[in-house]
NUSERO-960974 format. One record per residue (C-alpha): residue number from 0; residue in one letter; x, y, z. Coordinates in Angstrom, 3 decimals. Each point is the difference from the previous one (the first is absolute). Example, Ala and Ser with C-alpha at 12.3 -4.5 7.8 and 13.67 -1.06 7.14 Angstrom:
residues 2
site nr: 0	rest: a	c1: 12.300	c2: -4.500	c3: 7.800
site nr: 1	rest: s	c1: 1.370	c2: 3.440	c3: -0.660
END
This chain:
residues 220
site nr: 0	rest: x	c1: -52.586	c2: -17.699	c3: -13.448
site nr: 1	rest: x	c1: -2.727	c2: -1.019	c3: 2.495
site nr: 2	rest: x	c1: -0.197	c2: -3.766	c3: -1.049
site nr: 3	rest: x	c1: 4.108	c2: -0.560	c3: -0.448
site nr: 4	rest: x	c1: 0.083	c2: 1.701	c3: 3.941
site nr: 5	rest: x	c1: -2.807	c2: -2.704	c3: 1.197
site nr: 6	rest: x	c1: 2.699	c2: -2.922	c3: -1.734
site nr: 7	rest: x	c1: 2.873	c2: 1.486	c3: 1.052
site nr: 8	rest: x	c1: -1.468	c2: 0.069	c3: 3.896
site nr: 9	rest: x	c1: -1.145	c2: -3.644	c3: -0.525
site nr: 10	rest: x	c1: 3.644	c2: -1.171	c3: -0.496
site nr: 11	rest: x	c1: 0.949	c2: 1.857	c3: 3.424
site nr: 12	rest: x	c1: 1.595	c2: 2.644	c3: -1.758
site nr: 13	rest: x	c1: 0.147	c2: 3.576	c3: 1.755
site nr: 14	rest: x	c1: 0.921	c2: 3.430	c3: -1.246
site nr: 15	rest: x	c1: 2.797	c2: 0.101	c3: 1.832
site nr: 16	rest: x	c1: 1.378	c2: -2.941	c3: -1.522
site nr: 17	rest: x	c1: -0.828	c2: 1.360	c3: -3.310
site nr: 18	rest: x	c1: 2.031	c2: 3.259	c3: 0.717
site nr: 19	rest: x	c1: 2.652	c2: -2.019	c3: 1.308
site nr: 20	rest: x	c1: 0.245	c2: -1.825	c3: -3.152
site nr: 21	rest: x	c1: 0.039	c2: 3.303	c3: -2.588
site nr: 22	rest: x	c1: 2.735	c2: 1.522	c3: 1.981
site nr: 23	rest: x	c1: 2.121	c2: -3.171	c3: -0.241
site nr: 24	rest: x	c1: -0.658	c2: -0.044	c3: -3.839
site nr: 25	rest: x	c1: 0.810	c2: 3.393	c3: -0.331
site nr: 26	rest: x	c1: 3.399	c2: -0.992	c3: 1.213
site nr: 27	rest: x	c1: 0.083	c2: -2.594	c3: -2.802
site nr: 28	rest: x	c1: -0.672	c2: 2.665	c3: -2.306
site nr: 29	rest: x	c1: 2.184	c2: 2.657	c3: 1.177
site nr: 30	rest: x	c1: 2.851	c2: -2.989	c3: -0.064
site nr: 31	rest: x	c1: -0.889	c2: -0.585	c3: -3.820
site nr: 32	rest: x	c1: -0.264	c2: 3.179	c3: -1.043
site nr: 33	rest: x	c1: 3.309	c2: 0.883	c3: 2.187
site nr: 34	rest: x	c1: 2.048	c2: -2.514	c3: -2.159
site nr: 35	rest: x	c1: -1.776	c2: 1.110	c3: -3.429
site nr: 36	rest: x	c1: -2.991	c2: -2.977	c3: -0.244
site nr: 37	rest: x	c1: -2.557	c2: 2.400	c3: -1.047
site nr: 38	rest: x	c1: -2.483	c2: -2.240	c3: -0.976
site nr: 39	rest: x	c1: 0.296	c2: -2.137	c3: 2.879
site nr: 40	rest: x	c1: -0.601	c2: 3.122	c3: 1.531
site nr: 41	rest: x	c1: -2.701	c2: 1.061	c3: -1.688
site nr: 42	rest: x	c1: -1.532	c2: -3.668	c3: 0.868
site nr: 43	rest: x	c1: 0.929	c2: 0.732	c3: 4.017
site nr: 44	rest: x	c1: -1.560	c2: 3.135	c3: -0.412
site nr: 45	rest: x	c1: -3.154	c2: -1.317	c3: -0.729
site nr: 46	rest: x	c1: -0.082	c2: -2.590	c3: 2.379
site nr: 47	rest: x	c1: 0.816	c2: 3.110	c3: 2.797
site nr: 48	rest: x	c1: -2.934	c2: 1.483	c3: -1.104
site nr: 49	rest: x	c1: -2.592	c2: -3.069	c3: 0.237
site nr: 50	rest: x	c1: 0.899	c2: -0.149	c3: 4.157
site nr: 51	rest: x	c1: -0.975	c2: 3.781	c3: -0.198
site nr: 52	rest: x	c1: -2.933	c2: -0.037	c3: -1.695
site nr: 53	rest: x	c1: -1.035	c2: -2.867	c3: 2.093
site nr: 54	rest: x	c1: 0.420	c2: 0.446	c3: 3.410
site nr: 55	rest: x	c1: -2.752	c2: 2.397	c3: 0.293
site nr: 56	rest: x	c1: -2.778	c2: -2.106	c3: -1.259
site nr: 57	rest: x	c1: 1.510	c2: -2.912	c3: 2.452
site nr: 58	rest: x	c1: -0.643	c2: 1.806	c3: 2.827
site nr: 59	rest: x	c1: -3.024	c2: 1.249	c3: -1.215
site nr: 60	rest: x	c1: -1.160	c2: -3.693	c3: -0.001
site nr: 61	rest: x	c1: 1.694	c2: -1.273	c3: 2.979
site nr: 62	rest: x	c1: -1.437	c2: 3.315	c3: 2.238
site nr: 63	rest: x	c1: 3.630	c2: 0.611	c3: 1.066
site nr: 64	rest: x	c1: 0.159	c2: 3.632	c3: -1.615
site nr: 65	rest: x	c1: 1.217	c2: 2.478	c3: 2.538
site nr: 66	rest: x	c1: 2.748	c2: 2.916	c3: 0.102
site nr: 67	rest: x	c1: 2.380	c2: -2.258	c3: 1.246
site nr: 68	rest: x	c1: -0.223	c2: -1.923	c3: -3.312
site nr: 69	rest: x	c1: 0.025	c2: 3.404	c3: -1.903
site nr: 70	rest: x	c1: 3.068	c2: 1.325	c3: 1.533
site nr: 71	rest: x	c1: 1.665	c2: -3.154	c3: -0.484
site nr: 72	rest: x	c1: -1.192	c2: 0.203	c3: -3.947
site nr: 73	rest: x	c1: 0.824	c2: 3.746	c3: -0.465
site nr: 74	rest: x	c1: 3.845	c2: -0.685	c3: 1.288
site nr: 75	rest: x	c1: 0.475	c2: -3.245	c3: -2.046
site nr: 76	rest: x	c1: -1.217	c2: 2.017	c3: -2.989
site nr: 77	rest: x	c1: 3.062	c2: 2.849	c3: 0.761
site nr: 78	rest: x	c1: 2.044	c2: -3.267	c3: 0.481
site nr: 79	rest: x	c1: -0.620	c2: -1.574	c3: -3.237
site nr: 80	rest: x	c1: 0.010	c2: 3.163	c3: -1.852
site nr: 81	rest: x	c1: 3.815	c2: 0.904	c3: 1.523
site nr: 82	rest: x	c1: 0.870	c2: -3.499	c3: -0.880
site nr: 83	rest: x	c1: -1.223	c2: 0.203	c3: -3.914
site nr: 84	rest: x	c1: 1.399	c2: 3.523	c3: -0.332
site nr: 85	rest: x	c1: 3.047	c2: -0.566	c3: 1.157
site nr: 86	rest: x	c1: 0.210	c2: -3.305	c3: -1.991
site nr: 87	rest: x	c1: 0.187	c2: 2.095	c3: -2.970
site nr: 88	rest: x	c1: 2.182	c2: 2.168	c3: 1.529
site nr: 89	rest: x	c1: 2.407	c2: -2.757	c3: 0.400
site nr: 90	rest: x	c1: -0.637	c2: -1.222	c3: -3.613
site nr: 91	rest: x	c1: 0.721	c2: 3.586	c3: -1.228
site nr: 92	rest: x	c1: 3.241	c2: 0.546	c3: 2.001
site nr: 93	rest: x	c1: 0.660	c2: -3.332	c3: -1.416
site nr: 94	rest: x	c1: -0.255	c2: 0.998	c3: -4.012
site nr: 95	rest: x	c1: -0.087	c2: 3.817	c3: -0.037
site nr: 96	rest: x	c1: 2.911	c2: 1.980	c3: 1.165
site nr: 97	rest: x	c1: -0.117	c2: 3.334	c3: 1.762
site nr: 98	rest: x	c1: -3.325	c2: 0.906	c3: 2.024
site nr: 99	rest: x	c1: -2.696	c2: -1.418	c3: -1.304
site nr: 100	rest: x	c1: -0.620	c2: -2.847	c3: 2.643
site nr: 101	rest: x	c1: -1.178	c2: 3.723	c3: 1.685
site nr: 102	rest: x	c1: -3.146	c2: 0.100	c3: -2.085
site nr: 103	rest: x	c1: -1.928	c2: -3.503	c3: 1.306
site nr: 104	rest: x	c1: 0.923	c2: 1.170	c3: 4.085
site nr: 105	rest: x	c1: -1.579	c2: 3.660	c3: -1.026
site nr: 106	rest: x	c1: -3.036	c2: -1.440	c3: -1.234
site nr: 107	rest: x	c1: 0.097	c2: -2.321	c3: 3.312
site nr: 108	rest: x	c1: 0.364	c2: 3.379	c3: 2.237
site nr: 109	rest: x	c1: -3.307	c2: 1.776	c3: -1.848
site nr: 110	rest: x	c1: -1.868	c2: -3.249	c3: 0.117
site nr: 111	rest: x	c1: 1.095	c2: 0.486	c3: 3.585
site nr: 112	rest: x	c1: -0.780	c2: 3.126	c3: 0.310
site nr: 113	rest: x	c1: -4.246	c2: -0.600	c3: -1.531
site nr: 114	rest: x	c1: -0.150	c2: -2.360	c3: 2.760
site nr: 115	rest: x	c1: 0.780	c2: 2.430	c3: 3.396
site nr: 116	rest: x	c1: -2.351	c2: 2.509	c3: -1.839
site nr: 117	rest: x	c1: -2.581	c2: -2.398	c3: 0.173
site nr: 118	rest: x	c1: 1.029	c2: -1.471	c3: 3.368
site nr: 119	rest: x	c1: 0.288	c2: 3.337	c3: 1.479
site nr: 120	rest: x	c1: -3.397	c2: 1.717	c3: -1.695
site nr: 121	rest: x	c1: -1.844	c2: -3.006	c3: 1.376
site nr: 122	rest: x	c1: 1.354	c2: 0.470	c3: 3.380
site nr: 123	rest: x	c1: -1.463	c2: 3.296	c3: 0.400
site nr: 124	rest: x	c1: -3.004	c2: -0.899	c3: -1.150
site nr: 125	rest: x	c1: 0.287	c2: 0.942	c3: -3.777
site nr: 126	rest: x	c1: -0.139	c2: -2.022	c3: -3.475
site nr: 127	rest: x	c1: 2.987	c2: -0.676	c3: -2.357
site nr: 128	rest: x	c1: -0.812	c2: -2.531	c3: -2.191
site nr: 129	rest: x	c1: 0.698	c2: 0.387	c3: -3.794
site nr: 130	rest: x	c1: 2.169	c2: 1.193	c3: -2.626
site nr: 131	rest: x	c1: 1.120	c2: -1.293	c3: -3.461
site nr: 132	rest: x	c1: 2.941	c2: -2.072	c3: 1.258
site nr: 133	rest: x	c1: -0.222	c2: -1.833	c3: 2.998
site nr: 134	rest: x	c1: 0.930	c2: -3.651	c3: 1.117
site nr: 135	rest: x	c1: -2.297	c2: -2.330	c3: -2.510
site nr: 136	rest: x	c1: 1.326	c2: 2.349	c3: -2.627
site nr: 137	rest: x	c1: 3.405	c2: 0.280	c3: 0.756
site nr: 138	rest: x	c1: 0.509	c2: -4.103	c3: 0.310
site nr: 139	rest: x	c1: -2.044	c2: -0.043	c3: -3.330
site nr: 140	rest: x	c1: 2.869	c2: 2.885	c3: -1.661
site nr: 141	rest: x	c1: 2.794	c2: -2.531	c3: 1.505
site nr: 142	rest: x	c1: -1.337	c2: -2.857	c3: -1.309
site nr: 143	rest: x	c1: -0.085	c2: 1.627	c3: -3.863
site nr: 144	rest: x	c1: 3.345	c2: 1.153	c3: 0.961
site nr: 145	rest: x	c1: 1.461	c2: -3.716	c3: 0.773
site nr: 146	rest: x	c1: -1.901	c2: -1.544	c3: -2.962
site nr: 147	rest: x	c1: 1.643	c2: 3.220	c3: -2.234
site nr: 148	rest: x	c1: 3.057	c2: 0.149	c3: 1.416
site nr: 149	rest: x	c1: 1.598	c2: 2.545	c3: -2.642
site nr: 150	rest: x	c1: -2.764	c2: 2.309	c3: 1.426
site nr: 151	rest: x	c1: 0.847	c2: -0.689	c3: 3.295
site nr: 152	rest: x	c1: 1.354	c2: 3.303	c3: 1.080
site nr: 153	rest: x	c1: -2.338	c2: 2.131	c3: -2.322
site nr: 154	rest: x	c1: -2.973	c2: -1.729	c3: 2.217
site nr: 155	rest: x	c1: 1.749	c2: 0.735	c3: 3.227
site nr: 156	rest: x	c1: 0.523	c2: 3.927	c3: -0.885
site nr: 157	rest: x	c1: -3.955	c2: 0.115	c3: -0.754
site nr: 158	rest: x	c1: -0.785	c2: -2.163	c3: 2.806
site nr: 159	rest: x	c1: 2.305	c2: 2.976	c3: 2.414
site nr: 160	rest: x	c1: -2.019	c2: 2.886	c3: -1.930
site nr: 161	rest: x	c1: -3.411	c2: -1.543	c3: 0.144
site nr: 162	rest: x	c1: 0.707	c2: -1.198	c3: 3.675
site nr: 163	rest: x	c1: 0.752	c2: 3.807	c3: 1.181
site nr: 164	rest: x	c1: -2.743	c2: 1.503	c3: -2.068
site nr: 165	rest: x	c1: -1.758	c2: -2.833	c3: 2.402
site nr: 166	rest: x	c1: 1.270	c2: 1.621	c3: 2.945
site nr: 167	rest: x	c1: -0.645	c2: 3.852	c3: -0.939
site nr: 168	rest: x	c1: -3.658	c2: -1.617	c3: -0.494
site nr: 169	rest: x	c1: -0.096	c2: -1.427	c3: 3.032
site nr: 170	rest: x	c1: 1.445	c2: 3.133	c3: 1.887
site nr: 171	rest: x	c1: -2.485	c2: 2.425	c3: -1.781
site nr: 172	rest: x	c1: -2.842	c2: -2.261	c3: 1.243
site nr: 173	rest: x	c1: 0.534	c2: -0.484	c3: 3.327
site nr: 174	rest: x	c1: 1.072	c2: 3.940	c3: 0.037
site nr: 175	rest: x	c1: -3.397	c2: 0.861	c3: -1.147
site nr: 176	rest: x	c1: -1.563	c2: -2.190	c3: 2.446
site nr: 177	rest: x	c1: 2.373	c2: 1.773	c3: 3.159
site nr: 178	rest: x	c1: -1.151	c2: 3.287	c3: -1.262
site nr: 179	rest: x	c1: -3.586	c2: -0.707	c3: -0.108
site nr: 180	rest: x	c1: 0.535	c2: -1.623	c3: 3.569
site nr: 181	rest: x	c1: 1.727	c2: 3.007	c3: 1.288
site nr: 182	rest: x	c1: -2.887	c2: 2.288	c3: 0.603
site nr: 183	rest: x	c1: -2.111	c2: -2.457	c3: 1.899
site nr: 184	rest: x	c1: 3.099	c2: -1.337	c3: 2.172
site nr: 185	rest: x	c1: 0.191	c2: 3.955	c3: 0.513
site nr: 186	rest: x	c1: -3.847	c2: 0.080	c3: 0.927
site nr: 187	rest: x	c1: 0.014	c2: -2.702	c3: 2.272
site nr: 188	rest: x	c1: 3.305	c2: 0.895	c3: 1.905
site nr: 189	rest: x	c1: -1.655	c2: 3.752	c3: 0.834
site nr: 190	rest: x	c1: -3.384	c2: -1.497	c3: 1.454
site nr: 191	rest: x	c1: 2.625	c2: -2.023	c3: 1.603
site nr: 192	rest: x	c1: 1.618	c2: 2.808	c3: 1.704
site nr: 193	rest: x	c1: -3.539	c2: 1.993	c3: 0.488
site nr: 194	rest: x	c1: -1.200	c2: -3.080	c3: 2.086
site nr: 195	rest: x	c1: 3.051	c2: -0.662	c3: 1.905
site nr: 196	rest: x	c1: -0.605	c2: 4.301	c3: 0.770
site nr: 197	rest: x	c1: -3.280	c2: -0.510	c3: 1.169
site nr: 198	rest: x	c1: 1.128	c2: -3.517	c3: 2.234
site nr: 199	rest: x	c1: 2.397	c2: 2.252	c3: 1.488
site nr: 200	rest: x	c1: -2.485	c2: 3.070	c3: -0.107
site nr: 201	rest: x	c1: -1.986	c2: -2.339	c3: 2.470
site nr: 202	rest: x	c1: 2.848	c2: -1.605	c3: 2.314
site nr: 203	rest: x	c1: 0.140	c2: 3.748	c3: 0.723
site nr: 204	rest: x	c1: -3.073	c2: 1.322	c3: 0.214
site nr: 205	rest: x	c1: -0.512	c2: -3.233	c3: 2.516
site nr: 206	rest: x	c1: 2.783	c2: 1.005	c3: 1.855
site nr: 207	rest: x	c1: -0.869	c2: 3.383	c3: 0.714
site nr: 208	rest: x	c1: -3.195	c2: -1.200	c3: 1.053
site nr: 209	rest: x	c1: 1.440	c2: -2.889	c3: 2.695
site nr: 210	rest: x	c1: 2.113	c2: 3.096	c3: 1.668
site nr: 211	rest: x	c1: -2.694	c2: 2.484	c3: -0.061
site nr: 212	rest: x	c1: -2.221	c2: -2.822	c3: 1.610
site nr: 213	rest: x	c1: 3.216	c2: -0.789	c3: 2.537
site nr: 214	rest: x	c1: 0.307	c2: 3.611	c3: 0.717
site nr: 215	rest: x	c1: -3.655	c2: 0.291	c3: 0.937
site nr: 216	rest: x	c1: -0.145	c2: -2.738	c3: 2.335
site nr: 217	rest: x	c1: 3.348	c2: 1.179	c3: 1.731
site nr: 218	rest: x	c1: -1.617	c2: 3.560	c3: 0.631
site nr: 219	rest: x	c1: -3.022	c2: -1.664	c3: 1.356
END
Protein backbone atom coordinates (compact mmCIF):
# COMPACT_ATOMS: atom_id res chain seq x y z
CA UNK A 1 0.00 0.00 0.00
CA UNK A 2 3.25 2.03 0.07
CA UNK A 3 2.97 3.46 -3.57
CA UNK A 4 -1.12 4.22 -3.45
CA UNK A 5 -0.06 6.26 0.17
CA UNK A 6 2.84 8.30 -1.86
CA UNK A 7 -0.37 9.22 -4.63
CA UNK A 8 -2.77 9.68 -2.27
CA UNK A 9 -0.30 12.38 -0.29
CA UNK A 10 0.48 13.96 -3.72
CA UNK A 11 -3.21 14.97 -4.20
CA UNK A 12 -3.11 16.68 -0.58
CA UNK A 13 -4.99 14.02 0.84
CA UNK A 14 -4.49 13.25 4.72
CA UNK A 15 -5.55 10.39 6.92
CA UNK A 16 -7.74 12.27 8.61
CA UNK A 17 -9.61 13.13 5.68
CA UNK A 18 -9.65 9.59 4.70
CA UNK A 19 -11.25 8.56 8.11
CA UNK A 20 -13.54 11.29 7.78
CA UNK A 21 -14.72 9.99 4.58
CA UNK A 22 -15.30 6.00 5.74
CA UNK A 23 -17.32 7.13 8.63
CA UNK A 24 -19.58 9.26 6.39
CA UNK A 25 -19.98 6.19 4.04
CA UNK A 26 -20.69 4.04 6.71
CA UNK A 27 -23.68 6.21 7.29
CA UNK A 28 -24.64 5.62 3.65
CA UNK A 29 -24.49 2.10 4.32
CA UNK A 30 -26.14 1.82 7.54
CA UNK A 31 -29.05 4.11 5.70
CA UNK A 32 -29.25 1.34 2.87
CA UNK A 33 -29.13 -1.44 4.75
CA UNK A 34 -31.68 0.35 7.37
CA UNK A 35 -34.35 0.57 4.54
CA UNK A 36 -33.52 -3.09 3.11
CA UNK A 37 -30.85 -2.04 0.00
CA UNK A 38 -28.56 -4.78 0.81
CA UNK A 39 -26.54 -4.66 -2.03
CA UNK A 40 -26.15 -1.08 -2.03
CA UNK A 41 -25.01 -1.89 1.21
CA UNK A 42 -22.82 -4.35 0.55
CA UNK A 43 -21.29 -1.75 -2.18
CA UNK A 44 -21.06 1.10 0.88
CA UNK A 45 -19.52 -1.41 2.83
CA UNK A 46 -16.75 -1.77 0.73
CA UNK A 47 -16.15 1.62 0.01
CA UNK A 48 -16.03 2.07 4.25
CA UNK A 49 -13.43 -0.24 4.21
CA UNK A 50 -11.03 1.31 1.38
CA UNK A 51 -10.77 4.79 3.82
CA UNK A 52 -9.71 2.17 6.52
CA UNK A 53 -7.35 0.33 4.93
CA UNK A 54 -5.92 3.49 3.64
CA UNK A 55 -5.38 5.94 6.02
CA UNK A 56 -2.54 4.20 7.55
CA UNK A 57 -0.31 3.98 4.60
CA UNK A 58 -1.24 7.92 3.98
CA UNK A 59 0.23 8.90 6.90
CA UNK A 60 2.87 6.63 6.60
CA UNK A 61 3.81 8.64 3.43
CA UNK A 62 2.92 12.04 4.45
CA UNK A 63 5.07 11.50 8.08
CA UNK A 64 1.90 12.64 9.90
CA UNK A 65 1.48 9.23 11.91
CA UNK A 66 1.12 9.93 15.57
CA UNK A 67 -1.36 8.77 18.50
CA UNK A 68 -3.42 11.54 17.89
CA UNK A 69 -4.19 10.10 14.43
CA UNK A 70 -4.57 6.57 16.05
CA UNK A 71 -7.04 7.54 18.60
CA UNK A 72 -8.92 9.38 16.15
CA UNK A 73 -8.83 5.97 13.81
CA UNK A 74 -9.57 3.51 16.70
CA UNK A 75 -12.95 5.64 17.66
CA UNK A 76 -14.12 6.10 14.00
CA UNK A 77 -13.66 2.34 13.66
CA UNK A 78 -16.26 1.79 16.97
CA UNK A 79 -18.26 4.52 15.06
CA UNK A 80 -18.61 2.84 11.83
CA UNK A 81 -18.97 -0.50 13.29
CA UNK A 82 -22.18 0.85 15.65
CA UNK A 83 -23.43 2.44 12.53
CA UNK A 84 -23.30 -0.94 10.21
CA UNK A 85 -24.57 -3.06 13.11
CA UNK A 86 -27.21 -1.25 13.93
CA UNK A 87 -28.11 -0.76 10.21
CA UNK A 88 -28.99 -4.29 10.21
CA UNK A 89 -30.57 -4.00 13.25
CA UNK A 90 -32.91 -1.58 11.77
CA UNK A 91 -33.33 -3.76 8.60
CA UNK A 92 -34.19 -6.74 10.90
CA UNK A 93 -36.74 -4.91 13.13
CA UNK A 94 -37.91 -3.87 9.80
CA UNK A 95 -38.71 -7.63 8.25
CA UNK A 96 -38.45 -9.98 11.25
CA UNK A 97 -40.84 -9.72 14.08
CA UNK A 98 -40.09 -10.39 17.71
CA UNK A 99 -36.30 -9.99 18.92
CA UNK A 100 -34.13 -10.66 16.51
CA UNK A 101 -32.96 -7.01 15.63
CA UNK A 102 -31.19 -8.17 19.32
CA UNK A 103 -28.72 -10.44 17.58
CA UNK A 104 -26.68 -7.67 15.15
CA UNK A 105 -26.41 -5.04 18.60
CA UNK A 106 -24.99 -8.34 20.61
CA UNK A 107 -22.48 -9.00 18.15
CA UNK A 108 -21.79 -5.01 18.21
CA UNK A 109 -21.37 -5.25 22.25
CA UNK A 110 -18.60 -8.38 21.95
CA UNK A 111 -16.93 -6.68 19.05
CA UNK A 112 -16.99 -3.98 21.71
CA UNK A 113 -16.01 -5.78 24.22
CA UNK A 114 -12.37 -7.40 22.01
CA UNK A 115 -11.59 -3.87 21.68
CA UNK A 116 -11.30 -2.55 25.71
CA UNK A 117 -9.42 -5.93 26.19
CA UNK A 118 -7.01 -4.84 23.86
CA UNK A 119 -7.16 -1.15 24.82
CA UNK A 120 -6.87 -1.96 28.38
CA UNK A 121 -3.98 -4.95 28.09
CA UNK A 122 -1.98 -2.42 26.12
CA UNK A 123 -2.35 0.17 28.69
CA UNK A 124 -0.67 -1.78 31.25
CA UNK A 125 1.86 -2.69 29.28
CA UNK A 126 0.61 -6.13 27.93
CA UNK A 127 -0.30 -7.63 24.31
CA UNK A 128 -3.84 -8.49 23.02
CA UNK A 129 -3.77 -8.82 19.59
CA UNK A 130 -5.45 -11.86 17.87
CA UNK A 131 -8.19 -14.20 17.76
CA UNK A 132 -10.27 -15.90 14.98
CA UNK A 133 -12.85 -13.12 14.64
CA UNK A 134 -11.92 -9.73 14.84
CA UNK A 135 -12.68 -6.49 12.76
CA UNK A 136 -11.26 -7.46 9.01
CA UNK A 137 -13.14 -10.66 9.65
CA UNK A 138 -16.19 -9.61 10.99
CA UNK A 139 -16.80 -6.79 8.00
CA UNK A 140 -15.73 -9.73 5.65
CA UNK A 141 -18.80 -12.22 7.58
CA UNK A 142 -21.20 -9.00 6.98
CA UNK A 143 -20.41 -8.54 3.69
CA UNK A 144 -21.30 -12.54 2.76
CA UNK A 145 -24.20 -11.86 4.90
CA UNK A 146 -25.57 -8.74 2.68
CA UNK A 147 -24.62 -10.46 -0.63
CA UNK A 148 -26.65 -13.83 0.99
CA UNK A 149 -29.20 -12.25 2.53
CA UNK A 150 -31.33 -15.53 3.37
CA UNK A 151 -28.17 -16.34 5.47
CA UNK A 152 -28.13 -13.21 6.97
CA UNK A 153 -28.98 -14.11 10.49
CA UNK A 154 -27.26 -17.63 10.39
CA UNK A 155 -23.88 -15.43 9.68
CA UNK A 156 -24.66 -13.04 12.46
CA UNK A 157 -25.21 -16.00 15.19
CA UNK A 158 -21.60 -17.40 14.06
CA UNK A 159 -20.19 -14.07 13.78
CA UNK A 160 -21.62 -13.56 17.99
CA UNK A 161 -20.06 -17.18 18.78
CA UNK A 162 -16.81 -16.77 16.95
CA UNK A 163 -16.56 -13.07 18.24
CA UNK A 164 -16.78 -14.31 22.09
CA UNK A 165 -14.63 -17.34 21.56
CA UNK A 166 -12.42 -14.10 20.32
CA UNK A 167 -12.77 -12.55 23.55
CA UNK A 168 -12.22 -15.73 25.95
CA UNK A 169 -8.91 -15.82 23.65
CA UNK A 170 -8.07 -12.63 24.22
CA UNK A 171 -8.80 -12.78 28.08
CA UNK A 172 -6.77 -16.09 28.50
CA UNK A 173 -3.81 -14.30 26.84
CA UNK A 174 -3.45 -11.33 28.46
CA UNK A 175 -4.28 -13.48 31.83
CA UNK A 176 -1.28 -15.52 31.18
CA UNK A 177 0.78 -12.60 30.52
CA UNK A 178 -0.56 -10.78 34.21
CA UNK A 179 0.36 -13.96 35.88
CA UNK A 180 3.74 -14.29 34.54
CA UNK A 181 4.12 -10.44 35.39
CA UNK A 182 2.95 -10.93 38.87
CA UNK A 183 6.00 -12.39 40.45
CA UNK A 184 8.42 -9.83 39.16
CA UNK A 185 5.97 -6.76 39.95
CA UNK A 186 6.11 -8.71 43.43
CA UNK A 187 10.07 -8.76 43.26
CA UNK A 188 10.54 -5.37 42.41
CA UNK A 189 7.92 -3.81 44.87
CA UNK A 190 9.92 -5.74 48.00
CA UNK A 191 13.49 -4.35 46.96
CA UNK A 192 11.30 -1.39 46.79
CA UNK A 193 10.35 -1.46 50.32
CA UNK A 194 13.97 -2.95 51.48
CA UNK A 195 15.55 0.30 49.98
CA UNK A 196 13.10 2.75 51.15
CA UNK A 197 14.09 0.64 54.89
CA UNK A 198 17.54 1.23 54.50
CA UNK A 199 16.89 5.30 53.20
CA UNK A 200 15.10 5.55 56.32
CA UNK A 201 17.60 3.14 58.21
CA UNK A 202 20.07 6.09 57.36
CA UNK A 203 17.88 9.39 57.97
CA UNK A 204 18.12 7.72 61.40
CA UNK A 205 21.20 6.51 61.96
CA UNK A 206 22.22 10.31 60.72
CA UNK A 207 20.09 11.67 63.13
CA UNK A 208 21.28 10.02 66.06
CA UNK A 209 24.58 10.95 65.07
CA UNK A 210 23.79 15.06 64.59
CA UNK A 211 22.35 14.88 68.43
CA UNK A 212 25.05 12.83 69.84
CA UNK A 213 27.48 15.36 68.06
CA UNK A 214 25.04 18.41 69.53
CA UNK A 215 25.11 16.84 72.87
CA UNK A 216 28.89 16.70 72.91
CA UNK A 217 29.53 20.14 72.03
CA UNK A 218 26.84 21.40 74.63
CA UNK A 219 28.74 19.44 77.50
CA UNK A 220 31.93 20.92 76.35
Amino acid sequence: LKPVGQQLKRTGITADHLTLTGVVVSLGAAVAIGNGALRLGLVLLVLTSLPDLLDGAVAKASGTASTRGAFFDSVADRFTDALLFGGVAWHLATIEPGRLAVLPMAVLGASMLISYQRAKAESLGFEAKGGIMERAERLIALGIGLLFNQWLVVILWVMLVLTLVTAVQRFAKVWKQATAATPVLAARGTMRSRARSRQQDRRVARSTTTRQVRRRSQLR
